[in-house]
N, C-alpha and C positions, 0 to 999 in steps of 0.2 A: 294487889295494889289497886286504888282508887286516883283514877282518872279523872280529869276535869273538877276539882275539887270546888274551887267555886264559883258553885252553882246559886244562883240567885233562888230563894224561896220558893217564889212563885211557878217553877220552872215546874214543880213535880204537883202541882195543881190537878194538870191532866196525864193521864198514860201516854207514854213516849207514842204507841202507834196512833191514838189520837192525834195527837200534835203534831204527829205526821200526815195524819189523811187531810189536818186540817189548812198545813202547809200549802197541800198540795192542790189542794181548794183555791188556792191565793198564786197560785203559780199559772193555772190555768187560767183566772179572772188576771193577771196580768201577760201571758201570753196573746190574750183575747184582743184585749186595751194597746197593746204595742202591735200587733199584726193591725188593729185597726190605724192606727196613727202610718204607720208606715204605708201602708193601703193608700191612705190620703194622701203622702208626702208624692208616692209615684206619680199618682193622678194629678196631683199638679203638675209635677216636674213636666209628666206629657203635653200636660195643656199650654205651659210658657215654653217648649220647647218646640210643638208639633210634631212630636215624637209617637210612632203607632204603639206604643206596647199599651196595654190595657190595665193587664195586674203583673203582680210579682211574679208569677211562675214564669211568665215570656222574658221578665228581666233576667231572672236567676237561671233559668236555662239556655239564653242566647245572649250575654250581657256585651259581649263584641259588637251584640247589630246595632245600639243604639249609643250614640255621641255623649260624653260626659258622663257614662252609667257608674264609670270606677268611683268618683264622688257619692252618688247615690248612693248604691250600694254600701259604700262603707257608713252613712249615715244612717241610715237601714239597720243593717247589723249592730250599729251601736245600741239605737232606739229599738231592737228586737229583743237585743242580749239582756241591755238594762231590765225593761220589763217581764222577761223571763225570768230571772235570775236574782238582782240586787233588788229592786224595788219592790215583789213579793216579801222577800227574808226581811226586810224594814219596817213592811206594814204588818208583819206576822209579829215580828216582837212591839211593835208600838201598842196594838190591839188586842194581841190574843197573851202575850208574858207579860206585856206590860211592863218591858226595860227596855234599854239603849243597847245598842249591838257591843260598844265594849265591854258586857257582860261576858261576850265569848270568848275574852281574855281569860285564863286563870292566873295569870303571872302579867309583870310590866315588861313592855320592850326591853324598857333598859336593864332586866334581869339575864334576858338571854344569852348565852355566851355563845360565841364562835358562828357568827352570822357569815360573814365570808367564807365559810366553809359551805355555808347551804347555796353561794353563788357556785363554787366549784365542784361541787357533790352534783349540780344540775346540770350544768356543761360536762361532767366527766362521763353520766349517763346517759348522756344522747347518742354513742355510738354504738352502745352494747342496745339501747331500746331500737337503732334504726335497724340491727340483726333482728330483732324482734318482729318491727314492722315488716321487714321482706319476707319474711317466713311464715307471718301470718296472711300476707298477701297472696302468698305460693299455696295455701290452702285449699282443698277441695273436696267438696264434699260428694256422697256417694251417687249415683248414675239417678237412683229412684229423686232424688232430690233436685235433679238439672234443671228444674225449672225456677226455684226458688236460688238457684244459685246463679241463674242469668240476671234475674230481678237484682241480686242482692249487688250482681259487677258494674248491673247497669246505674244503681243506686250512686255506688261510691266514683264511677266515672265521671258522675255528672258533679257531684261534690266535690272532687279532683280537679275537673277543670275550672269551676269557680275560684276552687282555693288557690290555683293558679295566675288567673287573670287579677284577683283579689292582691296578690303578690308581685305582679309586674306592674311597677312604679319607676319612675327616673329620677325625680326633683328630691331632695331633701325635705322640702314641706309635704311630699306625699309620705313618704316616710316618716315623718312628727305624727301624721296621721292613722298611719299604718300600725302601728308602735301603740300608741291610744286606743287604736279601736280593736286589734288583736291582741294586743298585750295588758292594758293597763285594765279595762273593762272584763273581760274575762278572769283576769286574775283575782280582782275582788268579788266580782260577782258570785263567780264557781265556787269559791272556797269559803263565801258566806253562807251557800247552800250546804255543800255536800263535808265538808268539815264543819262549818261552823254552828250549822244546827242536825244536816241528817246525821252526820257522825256522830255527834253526841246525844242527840236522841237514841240511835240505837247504845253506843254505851250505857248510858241509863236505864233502856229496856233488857237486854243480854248480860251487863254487870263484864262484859269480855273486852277488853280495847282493841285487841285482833280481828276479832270477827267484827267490831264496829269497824274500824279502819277498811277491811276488806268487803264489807256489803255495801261500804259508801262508792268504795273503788269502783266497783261491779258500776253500779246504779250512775257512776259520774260516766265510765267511759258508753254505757248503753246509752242513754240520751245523746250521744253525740250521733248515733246511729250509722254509724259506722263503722261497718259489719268486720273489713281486710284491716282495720286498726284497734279492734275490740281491745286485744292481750298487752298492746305496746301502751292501750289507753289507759289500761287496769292498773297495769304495772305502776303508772307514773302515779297514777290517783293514790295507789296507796306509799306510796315515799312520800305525797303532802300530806297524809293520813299519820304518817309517822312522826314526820318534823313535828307536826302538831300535837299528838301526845305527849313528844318528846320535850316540847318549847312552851306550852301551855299557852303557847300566847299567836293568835291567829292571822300577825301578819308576817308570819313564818313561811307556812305555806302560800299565802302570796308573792310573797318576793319569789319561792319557789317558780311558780306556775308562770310568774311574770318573766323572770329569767328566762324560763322552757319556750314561752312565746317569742317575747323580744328577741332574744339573742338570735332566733332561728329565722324572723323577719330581716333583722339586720343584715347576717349572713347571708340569705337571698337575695337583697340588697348589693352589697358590695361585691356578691359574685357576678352576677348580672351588668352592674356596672366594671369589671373584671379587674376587681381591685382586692380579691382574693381568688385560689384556685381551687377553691373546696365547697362543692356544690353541695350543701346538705339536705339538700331536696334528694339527692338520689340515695337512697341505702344500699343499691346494689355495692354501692364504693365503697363498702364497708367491712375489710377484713375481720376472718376468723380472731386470727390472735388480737386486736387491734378491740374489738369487743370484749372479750374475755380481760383485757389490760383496764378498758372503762368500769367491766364490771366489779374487778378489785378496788380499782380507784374509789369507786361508788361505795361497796359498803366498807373500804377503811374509810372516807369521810364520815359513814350513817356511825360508822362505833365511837368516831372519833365526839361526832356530833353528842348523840347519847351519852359520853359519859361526861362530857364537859357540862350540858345541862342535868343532871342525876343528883338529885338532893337527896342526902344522908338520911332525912327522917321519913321521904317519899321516895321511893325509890321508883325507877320508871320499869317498862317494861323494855 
């Protein structure tokens, strides 16, 4: 079977790993550009605020000490994610393929069938993925290695606490917020990366939809760098790896990735506020049988999905 069928012309110009190093050329020169713009943004904020922090690291590792930072930050993150992310994969196809990103369609939205199943396919897999998380948390590696495995707790500690303070909010308009910059920005961003062109560079290069689907997974959940959620991250990457072969059409796995986010801001939200009693921050809450039940639920929607989108003369994988 042939994936990604079409492919605009100009797409097979250069060799898939070309295209790739040269991606990644464009992801670093916009990393650069947004660590600089956010650089500036703090340094003001200190200077109208007379706030001591200096740069980003004293924000993003003490963000408690300083008044107003929740704001910051999240504008930060917006302006970091964009430039890492969406705004490289835009100017890569502007200048170097020379088409518009809905080239990375193969098919029209309104081809897709059984969209509401990829809402509930991503909700039914959050509790079999939270056994995930906890178990890759509970991880340890051997004695000769303690020192790389302090660094690595110490790592995810610190990204822990952020992504918590990041999450406690009260007002409804911090939550319009919350929802935009974790949810909305992420979900296009990542999935115009790591589906929308690394996945299908490597399909192009390997001619395999599997192993494209599963090195983009790899590659999506490594950059998040974070080490105790590597397998639960992998895992997810390649279900919007899936949707996407399976849907031909790429804002599949968005709405995926945006559901995974949103719904799980929201939740924290409303629990916090204790307007639900189901804390999904914790996996420890998370029963044996109770996973094992999501994980059915999960791939009878993925079969369900797959066969509803399966075309008679293209068959899917």
């Amino acid at each position: 079977m042939e994936d990604f069928r079409a492919t605009a012309p100009n797409t097979n110009r250069l060799h898939p790993l070309r295209s790739l190093l040269i991606l990644l050329g464009f992801i670093l020169l916009g990393m650069s550009i947004g660590s600089m713009i956010a650089g500036a943004v703090i340094v003001a904020w200190a200077a109208a605020g007379g706030n001591t922090v200096t740069n980003a690291f004293d924000l993003l590792n003490h963000p408690k000490d300083f008044a107003g930072s929740w704001y910051l930050l999240m504008f930060v993150q917006g302006i970091s994610h964009l430039f890492s992310f969406l705004v490289p994969c835009l100017l890569y196809l502007r200048f170097i393929e020379h088409r518009p990103a809905g080239d990375l369609n193969d098919r029209p939205l309104s081809t897709v069938q059984a969209l509401g199943v990829v809402v509930l396919l991503t909700i039914a897999f959050m509790p079999f993925d939270g056994l995930i998380i906890e178990w890759n948390r509970n991880m340890s590696l051997p004695d000769s290695l303690s020192g790389l495995e302090n660094w690595m707790r110490q790592k995810e500690d610190q990204l822990s606490e952020l992504t918590t303070f990041l999450t406690t909010f009260t007002t409804p308009w911090q939550l319009a917020i919350a929802i935009f910059v974790i949810g909305v920005i992420p979900a296009i961003g990542e999935e115009v990366l790591f589906r929308g062109l690394v996945q299908r560079k490597l399909q192009q290069w390997f001619g395999n939809p599997h192993l494209a689907v599963w090195i983009a997974a790899l590659i999506f959940s490594a950059i998040h760098v974070q080490f105790y959620g590597f397998i639960p991250r992998t895992l997810l990457g390649a279900l919007f790896g899936y949707l996407y072969v399976w849907s031909g059409n790429l804002w599949v796995p968005i709405l995926a990735h945006f559901v995974n986010n949103g719904f799980t801001v929201l939740m924290v939200w409303l629990y916090r506020r204790q307007m639900v009693s189901i804390d999904i921050e914790n996996t420890d809450s998370v029963p044996l049988t109770g996973a094992l039940f999501s994980l059915l639920l999960t791939v009878g929607f993925l079969i369900y999905f797959r066969r509803s989108n399966q075309l008679p003369s293209h068959p899917y994988v």
